[in-house]
OpenMM code with the backbone's topology and positions (N, CA, C; nanometers):
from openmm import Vec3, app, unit

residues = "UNK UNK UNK UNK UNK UNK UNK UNK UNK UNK UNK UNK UNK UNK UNK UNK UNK UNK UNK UNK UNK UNK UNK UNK UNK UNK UNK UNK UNK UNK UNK UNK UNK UNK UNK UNK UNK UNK UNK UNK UNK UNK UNK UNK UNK UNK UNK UNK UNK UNK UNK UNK UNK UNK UNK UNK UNK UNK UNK UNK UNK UNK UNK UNK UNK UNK UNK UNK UNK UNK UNK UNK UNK UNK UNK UNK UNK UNK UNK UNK UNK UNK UNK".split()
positions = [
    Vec3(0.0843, -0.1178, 0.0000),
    Vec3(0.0000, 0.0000, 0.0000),
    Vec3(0.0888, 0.1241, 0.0000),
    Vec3(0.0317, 0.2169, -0.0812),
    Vec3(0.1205, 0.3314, -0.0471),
    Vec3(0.0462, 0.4572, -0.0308),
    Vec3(0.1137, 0.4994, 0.0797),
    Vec3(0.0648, 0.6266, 0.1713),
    Vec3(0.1060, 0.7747, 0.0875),
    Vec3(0.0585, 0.8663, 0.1630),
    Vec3(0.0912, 1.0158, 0.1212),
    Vec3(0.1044, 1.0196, -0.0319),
    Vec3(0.0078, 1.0211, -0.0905),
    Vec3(-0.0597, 1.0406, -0.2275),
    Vec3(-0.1158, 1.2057, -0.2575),
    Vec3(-0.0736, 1.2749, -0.2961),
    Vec3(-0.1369, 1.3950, -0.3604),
    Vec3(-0.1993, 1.3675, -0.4221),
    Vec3(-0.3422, 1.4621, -0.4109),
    Vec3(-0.4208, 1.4292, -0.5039),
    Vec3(-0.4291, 1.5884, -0.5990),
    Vec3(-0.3596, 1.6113, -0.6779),
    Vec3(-0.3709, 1.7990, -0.7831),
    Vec3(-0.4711, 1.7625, -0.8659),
    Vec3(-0.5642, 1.8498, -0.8680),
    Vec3(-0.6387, 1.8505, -0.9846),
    Vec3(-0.6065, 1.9558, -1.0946),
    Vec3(-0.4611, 1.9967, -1.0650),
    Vec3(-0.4191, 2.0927, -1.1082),
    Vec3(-0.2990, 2.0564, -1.2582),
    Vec3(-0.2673, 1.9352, -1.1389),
    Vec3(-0.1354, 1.8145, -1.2515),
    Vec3(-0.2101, 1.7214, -1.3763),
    Vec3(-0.1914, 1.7113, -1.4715),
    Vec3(-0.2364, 1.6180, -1.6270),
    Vec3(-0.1438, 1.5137, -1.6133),
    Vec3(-0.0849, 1.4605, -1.5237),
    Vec3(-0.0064, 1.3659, -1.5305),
    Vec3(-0.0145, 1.2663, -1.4247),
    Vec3(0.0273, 1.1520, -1.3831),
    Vec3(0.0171, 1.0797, -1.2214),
    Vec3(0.1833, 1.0317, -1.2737),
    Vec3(0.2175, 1.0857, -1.1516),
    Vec3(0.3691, 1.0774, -1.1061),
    Vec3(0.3625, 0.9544, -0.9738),
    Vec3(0.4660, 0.8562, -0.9936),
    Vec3(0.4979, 0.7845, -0.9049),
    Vec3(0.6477, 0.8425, -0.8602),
    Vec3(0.7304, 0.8180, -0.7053),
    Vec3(0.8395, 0.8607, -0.7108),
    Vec3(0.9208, 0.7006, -0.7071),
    Vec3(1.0469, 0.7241, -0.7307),
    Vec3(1.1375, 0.5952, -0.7599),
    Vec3(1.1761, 0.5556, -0.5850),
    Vec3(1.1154, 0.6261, -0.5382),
    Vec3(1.1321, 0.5579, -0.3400),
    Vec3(1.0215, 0.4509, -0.3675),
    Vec3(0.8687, 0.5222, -0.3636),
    Vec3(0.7961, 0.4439, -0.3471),
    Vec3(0.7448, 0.3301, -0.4274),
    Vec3(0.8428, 0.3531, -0.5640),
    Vec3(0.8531, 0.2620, -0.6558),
    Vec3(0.9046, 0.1159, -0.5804),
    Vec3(1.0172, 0.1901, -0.5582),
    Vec3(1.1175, 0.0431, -0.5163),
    Vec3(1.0907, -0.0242, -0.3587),
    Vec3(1.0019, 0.0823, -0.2717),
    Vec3(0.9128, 0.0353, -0.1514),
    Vec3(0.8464, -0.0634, -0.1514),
    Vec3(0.7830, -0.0609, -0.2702),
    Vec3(0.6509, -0.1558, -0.2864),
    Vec3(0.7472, -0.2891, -0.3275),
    Vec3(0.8881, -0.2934, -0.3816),
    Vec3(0.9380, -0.3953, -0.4802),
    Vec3(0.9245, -0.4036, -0.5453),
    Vec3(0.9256, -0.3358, -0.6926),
    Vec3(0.9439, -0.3438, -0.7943),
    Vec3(1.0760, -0.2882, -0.8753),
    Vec3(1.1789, -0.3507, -0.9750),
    Vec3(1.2657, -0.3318, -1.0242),
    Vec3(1.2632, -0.2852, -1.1089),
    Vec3(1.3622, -0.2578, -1.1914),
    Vec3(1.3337, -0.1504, -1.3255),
    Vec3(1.2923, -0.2639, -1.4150),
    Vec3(1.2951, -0.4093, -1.3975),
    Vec3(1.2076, -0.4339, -1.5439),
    Vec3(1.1049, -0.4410, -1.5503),
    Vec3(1.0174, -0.3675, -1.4387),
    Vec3(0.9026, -0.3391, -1.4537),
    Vec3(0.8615, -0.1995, -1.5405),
    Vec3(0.9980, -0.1552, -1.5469),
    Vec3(0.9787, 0.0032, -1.6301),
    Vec3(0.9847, -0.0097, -1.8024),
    Vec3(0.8344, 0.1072, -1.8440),
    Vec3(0.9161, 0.1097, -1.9895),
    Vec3(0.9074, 0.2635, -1.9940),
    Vec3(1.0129, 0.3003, -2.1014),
    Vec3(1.0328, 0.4138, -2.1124),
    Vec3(0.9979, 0.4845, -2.1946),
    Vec3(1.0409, 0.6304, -2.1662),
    Vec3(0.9366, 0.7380, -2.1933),
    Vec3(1.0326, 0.8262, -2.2889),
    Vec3(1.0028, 0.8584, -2.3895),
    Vec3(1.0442, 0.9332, -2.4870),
    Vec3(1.0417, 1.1261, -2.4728),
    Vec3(0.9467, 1.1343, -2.4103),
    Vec3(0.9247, 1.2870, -2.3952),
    Vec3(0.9682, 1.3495, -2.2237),
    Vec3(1.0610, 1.4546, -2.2357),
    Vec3(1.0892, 1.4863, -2.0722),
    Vec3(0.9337, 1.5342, -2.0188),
    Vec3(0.9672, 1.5660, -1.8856),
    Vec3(0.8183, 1.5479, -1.7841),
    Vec3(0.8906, 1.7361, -1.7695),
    Vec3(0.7930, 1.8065, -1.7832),
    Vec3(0.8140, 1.9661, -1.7303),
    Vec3(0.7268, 2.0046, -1.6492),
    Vec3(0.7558, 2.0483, -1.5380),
    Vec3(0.6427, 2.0965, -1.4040),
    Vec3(0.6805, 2.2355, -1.4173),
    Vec3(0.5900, 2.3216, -1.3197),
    Vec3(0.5829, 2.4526, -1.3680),
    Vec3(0.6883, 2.5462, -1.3628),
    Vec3(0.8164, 2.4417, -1.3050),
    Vec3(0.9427, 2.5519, -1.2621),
    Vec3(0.9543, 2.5477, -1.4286),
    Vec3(0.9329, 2.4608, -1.5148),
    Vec3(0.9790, 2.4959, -1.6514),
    Vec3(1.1004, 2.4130, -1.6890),
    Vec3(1.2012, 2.3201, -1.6080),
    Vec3(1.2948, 2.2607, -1.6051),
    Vec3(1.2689, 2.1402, -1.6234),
    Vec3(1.2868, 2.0648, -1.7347),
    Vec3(1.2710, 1.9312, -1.7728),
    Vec3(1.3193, 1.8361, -1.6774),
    Vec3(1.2626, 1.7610, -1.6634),
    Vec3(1.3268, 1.6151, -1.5934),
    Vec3(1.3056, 1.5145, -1.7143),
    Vec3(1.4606, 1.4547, -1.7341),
    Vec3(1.4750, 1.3364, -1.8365),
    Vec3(1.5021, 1.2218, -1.7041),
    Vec3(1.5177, 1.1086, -1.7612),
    Vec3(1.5647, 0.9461, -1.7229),
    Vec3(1.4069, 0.9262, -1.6629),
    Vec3(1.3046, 0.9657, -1.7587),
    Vec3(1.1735, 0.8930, -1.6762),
    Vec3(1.1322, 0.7826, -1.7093),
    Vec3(1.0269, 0.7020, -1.6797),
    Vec3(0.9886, 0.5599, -1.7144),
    Vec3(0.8482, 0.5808, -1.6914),
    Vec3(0.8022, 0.4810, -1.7037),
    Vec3(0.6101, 0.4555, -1.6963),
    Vec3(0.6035, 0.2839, -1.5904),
    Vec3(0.4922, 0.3232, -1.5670),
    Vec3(0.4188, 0.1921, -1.5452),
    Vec3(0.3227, 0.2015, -1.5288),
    Vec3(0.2590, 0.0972, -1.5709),
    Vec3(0.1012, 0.0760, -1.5132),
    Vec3(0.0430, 0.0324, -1.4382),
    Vec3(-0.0137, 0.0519, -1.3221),
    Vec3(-0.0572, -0.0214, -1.1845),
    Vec3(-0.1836, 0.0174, -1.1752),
    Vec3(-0.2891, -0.1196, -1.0826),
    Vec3(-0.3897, -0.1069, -1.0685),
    Vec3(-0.4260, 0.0064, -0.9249),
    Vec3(-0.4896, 0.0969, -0.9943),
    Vec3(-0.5745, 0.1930, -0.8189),
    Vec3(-0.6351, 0.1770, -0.7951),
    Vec3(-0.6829, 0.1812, -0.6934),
    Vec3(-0.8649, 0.1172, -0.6125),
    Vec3(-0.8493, 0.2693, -0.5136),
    Vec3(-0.9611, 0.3508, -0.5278),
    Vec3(-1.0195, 0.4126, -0.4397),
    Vec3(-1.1642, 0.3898, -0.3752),
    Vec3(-1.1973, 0.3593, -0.2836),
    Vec3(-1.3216, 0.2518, -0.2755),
    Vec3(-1.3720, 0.1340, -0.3252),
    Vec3(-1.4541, 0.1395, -0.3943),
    Vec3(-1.5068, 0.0199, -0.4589),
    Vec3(-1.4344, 0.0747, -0.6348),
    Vec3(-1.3944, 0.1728, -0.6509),
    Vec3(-1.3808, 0.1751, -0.8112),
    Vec3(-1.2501, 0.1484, -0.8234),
    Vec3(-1.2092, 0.0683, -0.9304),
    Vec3(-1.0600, 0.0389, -0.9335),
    Vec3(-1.0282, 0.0382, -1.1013),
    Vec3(-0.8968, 0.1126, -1.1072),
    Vec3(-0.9006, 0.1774, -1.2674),
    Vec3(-0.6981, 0.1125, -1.2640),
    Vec3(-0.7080, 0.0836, -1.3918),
    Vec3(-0.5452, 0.1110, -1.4174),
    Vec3(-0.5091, 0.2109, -1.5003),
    Vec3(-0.3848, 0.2950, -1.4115),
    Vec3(-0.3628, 0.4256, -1.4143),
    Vec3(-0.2017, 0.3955, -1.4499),
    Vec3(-0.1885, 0.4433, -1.5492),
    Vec3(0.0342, 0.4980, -1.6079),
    Vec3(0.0766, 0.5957, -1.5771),
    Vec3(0.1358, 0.5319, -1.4527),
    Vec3(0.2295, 0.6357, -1.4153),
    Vec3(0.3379, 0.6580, -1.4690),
    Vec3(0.4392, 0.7892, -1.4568),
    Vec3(0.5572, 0.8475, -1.4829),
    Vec3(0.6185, 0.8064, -1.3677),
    Vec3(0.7255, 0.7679, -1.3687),
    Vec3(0.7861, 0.7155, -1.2424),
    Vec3(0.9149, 0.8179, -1.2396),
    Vec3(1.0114, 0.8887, -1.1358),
    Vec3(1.1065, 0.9713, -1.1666),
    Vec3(1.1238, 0.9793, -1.0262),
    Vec3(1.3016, 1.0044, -1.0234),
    Vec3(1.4093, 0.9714, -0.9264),
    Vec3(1.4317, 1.1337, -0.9030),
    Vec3(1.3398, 1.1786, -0.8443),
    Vec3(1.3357, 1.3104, -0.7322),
    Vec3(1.2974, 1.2713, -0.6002),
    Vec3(1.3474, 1.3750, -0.4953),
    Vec3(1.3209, 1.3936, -0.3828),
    Vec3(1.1212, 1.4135, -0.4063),
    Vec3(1.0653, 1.4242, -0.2838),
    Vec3(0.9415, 1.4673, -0.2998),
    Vec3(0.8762, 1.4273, -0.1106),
    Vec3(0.8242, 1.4754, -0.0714),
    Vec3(0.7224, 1.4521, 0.0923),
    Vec3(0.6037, 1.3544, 0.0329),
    Vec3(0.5685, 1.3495, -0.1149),
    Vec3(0.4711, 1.2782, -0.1623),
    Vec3(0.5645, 1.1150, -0.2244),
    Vec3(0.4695, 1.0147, -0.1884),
    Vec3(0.5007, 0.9031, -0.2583),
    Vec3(0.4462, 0.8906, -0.4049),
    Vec3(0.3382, 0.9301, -0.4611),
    Vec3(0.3139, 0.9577, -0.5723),
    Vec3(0.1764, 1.1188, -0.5803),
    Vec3(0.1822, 1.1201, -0.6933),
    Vec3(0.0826, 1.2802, -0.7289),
    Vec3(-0.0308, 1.2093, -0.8283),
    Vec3(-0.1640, 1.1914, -0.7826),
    Vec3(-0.2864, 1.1470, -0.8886),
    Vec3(-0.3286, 1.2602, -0.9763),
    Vec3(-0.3054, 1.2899, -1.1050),
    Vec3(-0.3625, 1.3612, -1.1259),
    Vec3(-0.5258, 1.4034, -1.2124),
    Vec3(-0.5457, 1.5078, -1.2711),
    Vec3(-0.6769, 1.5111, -1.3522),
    Vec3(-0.7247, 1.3978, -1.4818),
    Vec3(-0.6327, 1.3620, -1.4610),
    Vec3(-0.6753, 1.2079, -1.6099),
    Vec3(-0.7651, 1.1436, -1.5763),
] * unit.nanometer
topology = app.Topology()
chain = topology.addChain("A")
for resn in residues:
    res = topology.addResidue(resn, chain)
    for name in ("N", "CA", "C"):
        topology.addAtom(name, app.Element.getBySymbol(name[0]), res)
């Protein structure tokens, strides 16, 4: 399970971080990669990102959601966003 989830309705993207990636146990060949850098509003690209796809359950509804996975610091384990 993973805790401290942002929820932005502000972000077009769902960001996982590479802590809570590798928390849960999963290795990079669970990653595929991502061709386009990820830009947040400082405007500064972040390259070396990856994807995955994991199942979410918020109550009874449960959707599979692709995340961007990326090796930053963050207080959040992942960011859900407006998708």
């Amino acid at each position: 399970m993973v805790r401290r989830v942002l929820v932005d309705q502000g972000s077009s993207a769902e960001i996982l971080y590479y802590t809570a990636f590798k928390a849960v146990g999963f290795t990079k060949d669970h990653l595929s990669l991502v061709d386009a850098p990820l830009v947040g509003f400082t405007g500064i690209p972040v390259y070396s990102v990856s994807k995955i796809v994991l199942p979410i359950f918020a109550g009874l509804v449960g959707l599979d959601v692709e995340f961007i996975v990326v090796n930053l610091p963050s207080p959040y384990n992942a960011i859900l966003g407006r998708n």
